[in-house]
C-alpha positions in Angstrom: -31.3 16.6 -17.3 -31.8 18.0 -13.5 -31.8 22.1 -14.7 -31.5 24.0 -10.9 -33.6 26.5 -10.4 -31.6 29.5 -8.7 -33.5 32.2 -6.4 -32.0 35.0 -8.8 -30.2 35.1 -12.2 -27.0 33.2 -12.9 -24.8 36.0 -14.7 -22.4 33.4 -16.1 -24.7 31.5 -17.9 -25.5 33.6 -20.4 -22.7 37.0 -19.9 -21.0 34.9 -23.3 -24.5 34.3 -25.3 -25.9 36.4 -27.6 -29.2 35.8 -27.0 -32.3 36.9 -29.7 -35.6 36.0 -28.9 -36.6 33.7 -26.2 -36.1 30.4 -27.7 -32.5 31.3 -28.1 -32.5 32.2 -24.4 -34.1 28.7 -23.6 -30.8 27.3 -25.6 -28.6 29.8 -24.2 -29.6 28.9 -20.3 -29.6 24.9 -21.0 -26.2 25.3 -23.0 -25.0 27.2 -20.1 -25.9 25.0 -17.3 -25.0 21.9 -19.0 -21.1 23.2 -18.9 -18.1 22.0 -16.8 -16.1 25.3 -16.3 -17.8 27.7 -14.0 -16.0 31.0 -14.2 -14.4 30.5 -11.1 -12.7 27.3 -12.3 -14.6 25.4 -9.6 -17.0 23.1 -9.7 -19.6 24.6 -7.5 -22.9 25.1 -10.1 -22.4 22.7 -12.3 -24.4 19.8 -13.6 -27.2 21.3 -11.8 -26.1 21.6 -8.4 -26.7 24.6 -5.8 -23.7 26.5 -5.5 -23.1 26.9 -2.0 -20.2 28.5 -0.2 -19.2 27.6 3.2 -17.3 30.1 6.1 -15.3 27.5 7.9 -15.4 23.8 8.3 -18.5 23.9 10.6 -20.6 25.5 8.0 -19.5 23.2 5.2 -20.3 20.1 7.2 -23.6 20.9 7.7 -23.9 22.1 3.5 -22.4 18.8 2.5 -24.2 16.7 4.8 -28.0 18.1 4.3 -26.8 19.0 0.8 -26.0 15.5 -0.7 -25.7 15.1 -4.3 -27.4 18.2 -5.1 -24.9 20.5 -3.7 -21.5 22.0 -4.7 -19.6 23.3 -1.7 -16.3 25.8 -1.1 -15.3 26.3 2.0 -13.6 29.6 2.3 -11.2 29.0 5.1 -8.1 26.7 4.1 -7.8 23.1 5.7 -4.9 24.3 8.5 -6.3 28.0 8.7 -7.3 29.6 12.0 -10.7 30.7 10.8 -10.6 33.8 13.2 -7.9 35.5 11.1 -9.4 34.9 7.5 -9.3 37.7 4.9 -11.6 37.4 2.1 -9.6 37.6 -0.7 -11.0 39.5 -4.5 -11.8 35.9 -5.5 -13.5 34.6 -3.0 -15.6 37.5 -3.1 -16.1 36.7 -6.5 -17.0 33.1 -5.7 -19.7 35.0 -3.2 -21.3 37.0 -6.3 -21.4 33.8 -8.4 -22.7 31.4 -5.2 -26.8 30.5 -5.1 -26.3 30.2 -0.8 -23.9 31.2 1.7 -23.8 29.7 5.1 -21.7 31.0 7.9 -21.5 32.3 11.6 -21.9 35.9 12.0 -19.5 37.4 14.7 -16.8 35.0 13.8 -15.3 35.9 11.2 -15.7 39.7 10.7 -14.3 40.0 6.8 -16.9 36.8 6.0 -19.5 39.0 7.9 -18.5 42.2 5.5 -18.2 40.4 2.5 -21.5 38.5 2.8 -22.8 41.4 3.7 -22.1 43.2 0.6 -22.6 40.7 -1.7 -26.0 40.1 -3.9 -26.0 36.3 -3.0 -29.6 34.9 -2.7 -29.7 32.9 0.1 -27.9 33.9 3.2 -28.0 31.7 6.2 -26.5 32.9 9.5 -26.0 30.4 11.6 -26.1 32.1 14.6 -29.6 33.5 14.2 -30.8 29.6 14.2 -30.1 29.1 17.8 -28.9 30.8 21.3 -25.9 32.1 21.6 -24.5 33.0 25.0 -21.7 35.4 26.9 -19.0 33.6 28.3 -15.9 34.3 30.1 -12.5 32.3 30.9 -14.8 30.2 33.4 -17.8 28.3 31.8 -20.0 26.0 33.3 -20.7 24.6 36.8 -21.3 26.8 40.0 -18.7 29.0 41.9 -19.9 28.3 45.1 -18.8 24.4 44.4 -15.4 25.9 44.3 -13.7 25.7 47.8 -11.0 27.7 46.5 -9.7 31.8 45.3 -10.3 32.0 41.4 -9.9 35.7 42.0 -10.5 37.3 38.6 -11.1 33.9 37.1 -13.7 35.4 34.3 -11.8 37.3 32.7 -13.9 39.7 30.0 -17.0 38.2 28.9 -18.0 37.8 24.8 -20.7 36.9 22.9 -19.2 33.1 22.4 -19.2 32.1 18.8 -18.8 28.2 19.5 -22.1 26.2 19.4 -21.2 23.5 16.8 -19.2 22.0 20.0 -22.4 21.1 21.4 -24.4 18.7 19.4 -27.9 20.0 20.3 -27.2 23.6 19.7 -25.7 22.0 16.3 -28.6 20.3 15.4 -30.9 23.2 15.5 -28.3 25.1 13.1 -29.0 21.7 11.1 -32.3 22.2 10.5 -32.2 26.0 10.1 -30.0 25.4 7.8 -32.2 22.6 5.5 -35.0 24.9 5.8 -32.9 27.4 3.9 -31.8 25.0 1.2 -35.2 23.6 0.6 -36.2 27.2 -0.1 -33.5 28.0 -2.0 -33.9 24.5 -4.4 -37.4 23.9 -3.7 -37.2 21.0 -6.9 -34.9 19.1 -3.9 -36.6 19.5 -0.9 -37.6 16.7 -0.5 -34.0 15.1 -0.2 -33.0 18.3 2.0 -35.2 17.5 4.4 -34.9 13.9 4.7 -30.8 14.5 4.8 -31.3 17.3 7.8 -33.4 14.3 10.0 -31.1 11.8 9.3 -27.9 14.0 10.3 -30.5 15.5 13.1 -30.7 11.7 14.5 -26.7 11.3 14.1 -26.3 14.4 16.7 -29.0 13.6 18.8 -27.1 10.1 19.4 -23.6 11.9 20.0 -25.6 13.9 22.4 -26.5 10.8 24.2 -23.2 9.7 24.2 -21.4 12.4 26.0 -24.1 12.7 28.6 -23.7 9.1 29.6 -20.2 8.8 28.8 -19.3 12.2 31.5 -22.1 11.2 33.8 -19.3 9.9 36.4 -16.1 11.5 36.4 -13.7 12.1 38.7 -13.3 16.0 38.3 -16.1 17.9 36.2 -13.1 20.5 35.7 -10.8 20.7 32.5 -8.7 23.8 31.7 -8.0 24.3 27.7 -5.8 27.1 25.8 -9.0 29.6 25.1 -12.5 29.3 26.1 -14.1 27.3 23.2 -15.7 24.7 25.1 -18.0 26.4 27.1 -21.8 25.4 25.6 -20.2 21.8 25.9 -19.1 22.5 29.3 -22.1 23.5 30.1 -24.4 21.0 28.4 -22.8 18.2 30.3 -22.1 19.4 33.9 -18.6 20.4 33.7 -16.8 23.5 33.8 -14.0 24.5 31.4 -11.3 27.1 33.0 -9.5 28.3 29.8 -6.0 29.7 29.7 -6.8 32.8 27.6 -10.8 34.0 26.7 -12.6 33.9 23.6 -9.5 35.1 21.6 -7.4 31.9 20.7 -4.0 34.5 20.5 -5.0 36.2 23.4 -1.9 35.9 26.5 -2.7 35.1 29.8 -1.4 37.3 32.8 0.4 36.4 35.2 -2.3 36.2 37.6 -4.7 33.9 35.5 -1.8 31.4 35.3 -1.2 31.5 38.8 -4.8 30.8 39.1 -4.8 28.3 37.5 -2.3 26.6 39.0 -4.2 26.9 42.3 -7.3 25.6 40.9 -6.0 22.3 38.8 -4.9 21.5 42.4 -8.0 22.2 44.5 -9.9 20.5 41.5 -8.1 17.3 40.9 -7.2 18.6 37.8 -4.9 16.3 35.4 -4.6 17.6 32.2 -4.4 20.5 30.1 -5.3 20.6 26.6 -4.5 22.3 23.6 -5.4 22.5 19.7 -4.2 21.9 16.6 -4.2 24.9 14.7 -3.0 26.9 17.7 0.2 26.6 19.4 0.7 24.6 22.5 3.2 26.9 24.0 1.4 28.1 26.4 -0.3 24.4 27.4 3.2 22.9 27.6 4.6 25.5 30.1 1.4 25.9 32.0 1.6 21.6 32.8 4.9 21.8 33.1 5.0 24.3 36.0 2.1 22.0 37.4 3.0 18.5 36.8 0.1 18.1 34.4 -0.4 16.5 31.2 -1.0 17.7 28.4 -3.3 16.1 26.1 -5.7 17.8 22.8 -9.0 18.8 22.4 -9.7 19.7 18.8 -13.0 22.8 18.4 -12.9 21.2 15.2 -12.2 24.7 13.6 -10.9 22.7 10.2 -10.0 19.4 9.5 -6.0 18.2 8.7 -3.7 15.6 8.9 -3.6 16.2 12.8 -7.0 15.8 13.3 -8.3 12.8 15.2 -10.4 12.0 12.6 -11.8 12.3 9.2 -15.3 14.6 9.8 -16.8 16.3 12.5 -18.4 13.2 14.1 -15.6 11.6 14.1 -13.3 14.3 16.0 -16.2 14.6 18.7 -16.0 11.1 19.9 -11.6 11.6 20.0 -13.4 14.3 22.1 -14.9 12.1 24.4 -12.8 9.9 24.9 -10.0 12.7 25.6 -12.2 14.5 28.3 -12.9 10.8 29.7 -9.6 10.2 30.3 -8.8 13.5 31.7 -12.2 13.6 33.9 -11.3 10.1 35.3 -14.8 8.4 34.1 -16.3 5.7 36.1 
């Protein structure tokens, strides 16, 4: 059998064993990893397989994807759950304690962050040390001086902007951060690591391509969304994204912003607004309504449900695309 080799001690495979000399260790440790139940009732460590747990959806689709057949992923915010307000509960800080490799995005969710943090886990991989991450405001992207209108306060209060998986080349360099990590972790898999992280490397190098040709020509480069998670792909492909509220999806607008943005959608040619699926589109619905906009949505693919259009991250990406080609007006 395939017996994993874990960066530090397993403590459930052999807290039950009485062990006496080292062959009875040997039997102990095989015996052990050979099991179905893993004290947390999951399957993650089992059979072999690195034990990884997963912040949000983001994290596990990178784990899962570079991870193969020689991973067991838990993702510790629910399918439906805003990530932003997770609380780590006592299990799933046990499910830390017991894990080989955690993988999340530090500043994102601050009681993953403490958790982690405190923990003895391994392997920890921080997703936003693998790449750049930048301030960003209400407004992201473009040039204000191609504005021939008032946005008055438009930026609202900058923050360190947590979003990069929404663009595929900031994505990709969390990719391969992130099968570097693995490969260290389970060196006696590396190999497969790294030839999953080129192959899901080439996947988001082609959705790359295909927003940049797909909002080459548009009609606006201007979209306004419910809170400012779209900024890195704003900026990556010429647009500018004028959210409703800032970083902080439960965040209310003033009164000024909306008025704003009212002016703006206007000046810009704007025809939609957009909202999310695991927010409420209250505040979407009235802005377009006041306006005469539609109202269309934009997933930051947060988590995956029966809402979502589609069934993985690559998938909701392209509904992207064709949602912000509509919108834009693409030639």
């Amino acid at each position: 059998m395939n017996v994993r080799r874990s960066p530090r001690p397993r403590r459930r495979l052999i807290s039950t064993t009485a062990v006496a000399g080292t062959t009875a260790l040997g039997i102990a440790l095989l015996s052990a990893c050979s099991s179905s139940t893993a004290a947390d009732g999951k399957s993650g460590g089992k059979d072999g397989k690195l034990d990884v747990v997963a912040s949000f959806y983001p994290m596990q689709y990178l784990a899962e994807q570079i991870g193969g057949d020689h991973v067991a992923v838990t993702n510790l915010t629910e399918p439906g759950q805003e990530p932003h307000d997770l609380e780590v509960s006592a299990k799933q800080r046990g499910q830390l304690e017991e894990a080989d490799v955690a993988v999340y995005l530090k500043g994102l969710q601050p009681s993953v962050d403490e958790a982690i943090s405190q923990s003895g886990i391994g392997t920890k991989v921080d997703a936003a040390s693998l790449t750049d991450l930048e301030k960003h405001g209400s407004e992201v992207g473009g040039h204000a001086d191609e504005h021939d209108h008032d946005h008055g306060s438009e930026g609202g209060e900058e923050g360190t902007d947590p979003h990069i998986w929404l663009d595929p080349v900031k994505y990709a360099e969390v990719a391969e951060g992130v099968g570097k990590a693995l490969e260290k972790a389970d060196p006696d898999h590396a190999a497969a690591y790294k030839k999953n992280t080129a192959a899901l490397v080439g996947k988001l190098d082609g959705l790359n391509k295909k927003y940049a040709d797909g909002l080459k020509n548009t009609d606006s480069k201007v979209f306004i969304t419910t809170h400012a998670a779209f900024g890195y792909l704003a900026e990556r492909y010429g647009l500018t994204e004028e959210a409703i509220s800032g970083l902080d999806p439960e965040s209310e607008p003033s009164a000024a912003r909306v008025k704003d943005l009212q002016k703006m959608a206007k000046a810009d040619g704007v025809t939609t607004v957009f909202y999310e699926t695991l927010v409420s589109d209250r505040t979407a619905k009235t802005l377009a309504g006041d306006t005469g906009l539609k109202t269309a949505v934009l997933d930051p693919i947060e988590g995956i449900t029966d809402k979502s259009r589609g069934d993985d991250y690559l998938a909701v990406m392209e509904s992207n695309l064709a949602a912000l080609q509509k919108a834009l007006g693409t030639k």
